[in-house]
C-alpha positions as CSV (number, residue, x, y, z in Angstrom):
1,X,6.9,13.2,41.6
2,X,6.6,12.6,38.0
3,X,6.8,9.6,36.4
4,X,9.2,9.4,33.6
5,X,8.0,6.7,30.7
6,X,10.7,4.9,28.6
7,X,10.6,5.9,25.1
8,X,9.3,2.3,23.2
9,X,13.1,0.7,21.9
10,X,11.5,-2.7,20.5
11,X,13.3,-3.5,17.1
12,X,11.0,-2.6,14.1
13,X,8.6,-4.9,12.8
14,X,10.0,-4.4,9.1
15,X,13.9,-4.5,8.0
16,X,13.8,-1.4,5.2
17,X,14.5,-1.6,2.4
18,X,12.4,-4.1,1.4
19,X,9.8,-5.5,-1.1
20,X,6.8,-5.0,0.5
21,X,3.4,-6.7,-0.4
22,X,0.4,-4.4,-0.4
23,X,-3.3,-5.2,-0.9
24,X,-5.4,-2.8,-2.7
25,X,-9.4,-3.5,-3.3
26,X,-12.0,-1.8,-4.6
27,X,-15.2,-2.3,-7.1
28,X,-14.2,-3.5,-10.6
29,X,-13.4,-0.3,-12.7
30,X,-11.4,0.4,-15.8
31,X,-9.1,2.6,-14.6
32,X,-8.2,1.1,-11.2
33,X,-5.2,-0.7,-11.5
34,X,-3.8,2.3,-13.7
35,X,-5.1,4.8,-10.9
36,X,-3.7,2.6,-8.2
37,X,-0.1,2.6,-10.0
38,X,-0.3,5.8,-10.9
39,X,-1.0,6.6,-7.0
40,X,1.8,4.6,-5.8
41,X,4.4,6.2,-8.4
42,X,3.7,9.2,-6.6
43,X,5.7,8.2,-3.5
44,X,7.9,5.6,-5.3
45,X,8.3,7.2,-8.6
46,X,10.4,3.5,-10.3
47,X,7.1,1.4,-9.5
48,X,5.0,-0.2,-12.7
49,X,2.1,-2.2,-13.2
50,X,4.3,-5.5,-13.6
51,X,4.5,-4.8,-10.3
52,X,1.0,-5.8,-10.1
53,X,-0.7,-9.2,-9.4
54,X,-4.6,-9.1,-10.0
55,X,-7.2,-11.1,-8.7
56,X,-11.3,-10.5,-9.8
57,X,-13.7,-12.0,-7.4
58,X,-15.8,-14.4,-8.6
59,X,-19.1,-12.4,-9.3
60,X,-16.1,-10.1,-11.1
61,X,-18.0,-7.3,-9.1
62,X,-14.6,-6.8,-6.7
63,X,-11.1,-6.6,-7.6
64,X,-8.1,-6.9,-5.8
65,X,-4.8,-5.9,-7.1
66,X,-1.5,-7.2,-4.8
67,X,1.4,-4.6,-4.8
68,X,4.9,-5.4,-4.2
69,X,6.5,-2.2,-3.9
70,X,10.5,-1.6,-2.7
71,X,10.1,1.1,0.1
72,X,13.0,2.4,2.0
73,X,11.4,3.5,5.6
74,X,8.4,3.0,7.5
75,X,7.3,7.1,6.8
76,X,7.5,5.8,2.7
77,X,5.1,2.7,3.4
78,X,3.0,5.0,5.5
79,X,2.7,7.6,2.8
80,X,1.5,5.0,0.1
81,X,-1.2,3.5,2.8
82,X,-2.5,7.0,3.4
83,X,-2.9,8.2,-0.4
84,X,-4.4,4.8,-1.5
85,X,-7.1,4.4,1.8
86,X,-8.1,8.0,0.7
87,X,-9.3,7.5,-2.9
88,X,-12.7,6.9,-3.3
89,X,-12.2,4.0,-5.6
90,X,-10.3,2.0,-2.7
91,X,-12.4,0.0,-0.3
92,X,-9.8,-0.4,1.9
93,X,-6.2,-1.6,1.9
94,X,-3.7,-4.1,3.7
């Protein structure tokens, strides 16, 4: 007999579209809120640095730039997480 698993039907976590919030840090660098936006425009070609809220940490060693970008499905929010989390200059991002 096989056992025959209901596909997962819970409603999504996230009504798109939507302004979404996204956390980006990585070591203080010149170009890394330009490379960050430049990343993003990539999959959402209308977002701009005044998009953009940034934060140093207090030794000014870290920086941490907040994102609020309009994304229309959860495969467009996936796409941005996997091109920022794979540049080198991104310690990691929420």
């Amino acid at each position: 007999m096989t056992n025959y698993i209901e596909p997962h039907t819970a409603p999504p976590l996230i009504d798109f579209p939507c302004l979404f919030p996204i956390k980006v840090m990585g070591e203080t660098h010149d170009t890394f809120t330009t490379v960050i936006a430049q990343m993003i425009q990539t999959i959402v070609p209308n977002f701009t640095a005044e998009h953009i809220e940034m934060r140093a940490s207090s030794a000014g060693k870290y920086i941490s730039l907040t994102c609020s970008v309009y994304v229309t499905s959860q495969a467009q929010l996936d796409d941005i997480y996997r091109i920022l989390t794979a540049h080198p200059l991104v310690k990691f991002a929420l």
